[in-house]
C-alpha positions as CSV (number, residue, x, y, z in Angstrom):
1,X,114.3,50.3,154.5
2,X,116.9,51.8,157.3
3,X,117.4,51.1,159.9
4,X,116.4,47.5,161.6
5,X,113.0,45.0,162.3
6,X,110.2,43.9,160.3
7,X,108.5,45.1,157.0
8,X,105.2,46.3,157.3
9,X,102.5,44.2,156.6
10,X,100.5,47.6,154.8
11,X,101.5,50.8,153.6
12,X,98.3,52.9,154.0
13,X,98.3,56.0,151.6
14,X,95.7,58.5,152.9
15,X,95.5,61.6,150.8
16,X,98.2,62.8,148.4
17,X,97.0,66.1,147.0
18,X,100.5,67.0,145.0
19,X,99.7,67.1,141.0
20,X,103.0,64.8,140.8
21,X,102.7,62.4,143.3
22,X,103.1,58.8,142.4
23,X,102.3,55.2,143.4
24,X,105.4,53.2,143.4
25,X,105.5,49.6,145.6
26,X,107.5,46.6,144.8
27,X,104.2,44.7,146.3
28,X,101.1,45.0,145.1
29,X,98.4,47.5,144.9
30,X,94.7,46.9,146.4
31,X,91.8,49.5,146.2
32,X,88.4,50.0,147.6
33,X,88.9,46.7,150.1
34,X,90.0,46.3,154.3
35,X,90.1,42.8,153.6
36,X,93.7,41.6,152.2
37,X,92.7,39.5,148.5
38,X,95.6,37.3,148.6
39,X,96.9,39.7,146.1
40,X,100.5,38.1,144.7
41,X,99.7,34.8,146.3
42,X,97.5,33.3,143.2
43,X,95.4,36.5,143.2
44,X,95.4,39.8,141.6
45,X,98.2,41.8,141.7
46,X,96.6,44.8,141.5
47,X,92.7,44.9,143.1
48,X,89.7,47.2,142.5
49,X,86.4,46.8,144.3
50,X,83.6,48.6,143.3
51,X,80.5,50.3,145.6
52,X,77.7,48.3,143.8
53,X,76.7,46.3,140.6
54,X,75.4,49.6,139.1
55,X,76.2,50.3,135.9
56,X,76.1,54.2,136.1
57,X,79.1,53.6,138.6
58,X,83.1,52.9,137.8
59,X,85.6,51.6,139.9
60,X,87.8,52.2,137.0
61,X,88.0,55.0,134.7
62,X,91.0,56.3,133.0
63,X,90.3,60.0,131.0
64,X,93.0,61.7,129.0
65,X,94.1,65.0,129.6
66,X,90.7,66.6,127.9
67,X,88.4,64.7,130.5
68,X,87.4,62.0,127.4
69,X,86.2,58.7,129.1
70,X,89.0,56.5,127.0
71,X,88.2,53.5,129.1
72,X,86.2,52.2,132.1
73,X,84.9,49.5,133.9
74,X,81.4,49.8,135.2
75,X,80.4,48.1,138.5
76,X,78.4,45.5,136.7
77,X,81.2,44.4,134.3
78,X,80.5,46.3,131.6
79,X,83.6,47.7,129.6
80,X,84.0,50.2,127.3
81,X,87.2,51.2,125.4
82,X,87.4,54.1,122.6
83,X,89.9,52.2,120.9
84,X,91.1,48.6,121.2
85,X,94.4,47.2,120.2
86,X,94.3,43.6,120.0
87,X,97.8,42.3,119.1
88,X,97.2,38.7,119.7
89,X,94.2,36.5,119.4
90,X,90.9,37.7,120.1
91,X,87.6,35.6,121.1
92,X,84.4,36.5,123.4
93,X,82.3,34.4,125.5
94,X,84.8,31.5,124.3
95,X,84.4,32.0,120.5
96,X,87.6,32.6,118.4
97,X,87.6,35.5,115.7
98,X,89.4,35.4,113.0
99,X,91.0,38.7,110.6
100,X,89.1,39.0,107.2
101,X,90.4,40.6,104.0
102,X,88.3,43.1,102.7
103,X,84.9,44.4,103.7
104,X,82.5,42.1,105.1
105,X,80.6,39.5,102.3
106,X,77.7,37.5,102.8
107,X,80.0,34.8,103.2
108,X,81.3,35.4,106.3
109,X,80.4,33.5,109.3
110,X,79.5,35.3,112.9
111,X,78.6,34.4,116.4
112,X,77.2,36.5,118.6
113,X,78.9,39.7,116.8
114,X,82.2,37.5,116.0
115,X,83.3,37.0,113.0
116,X,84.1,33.6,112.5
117,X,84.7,32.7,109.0
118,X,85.4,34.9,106.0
């Protein structure tokens, strides 16, 4: 910043309608919300609030350059990914899977979709 006196509290970015604009901020980053969400202070670093709890309506969505849905987040909390990565472990609703050799047997074990024992 030049010059002298106090940071600004909030940057407000209006409307930026060149194709290579970007978002750069060494704060954080809050969307869809007038009220500040402790973001960086225990909170999220990055915010999104949605309209609703629809889920016909996104307050995230990410396309690639053909306009393909790759991943979204419906209002209700639904998410949908066209491909998922998982590097570490992975578990749902507090179950643990596990990585299986081979196509699936009768002996493996699930829970709720998860496998948990091959």
């Amino acid at each position: 910043m030049l010059g002298s006196g106090t940071k600004p509290t909030y940057y407000w970015l209006i409307r930026n309608v060149e194709p290579n604009a970007s978002l750069s901020t060494l704060g954080n980053v809050e969307i869809g919300s007038i009220n500040p969400q402790n973001i960086g202070t225990g909170g999220a670093q990055f915010f999104v609030q949605g309209t609703d709890n629809s889920s016909a309506t996104y307050p995230v969505l990410i396309k690639n350059l053909a306009g393909t849905s790759i991943f979204y987040v419906a209002n209700n909390g639904a998410t949908t990914a066209d491909t998922l990565n998982v590097t570490g472990g992975y578990s749902a609703n507090g179950i643990c899977g596990v990585t299986c050799a081979g196509a699936p047997t009768s002996s493996f074990a699930s829970v709720n979709g998860i496998v948990t024992h091959c």
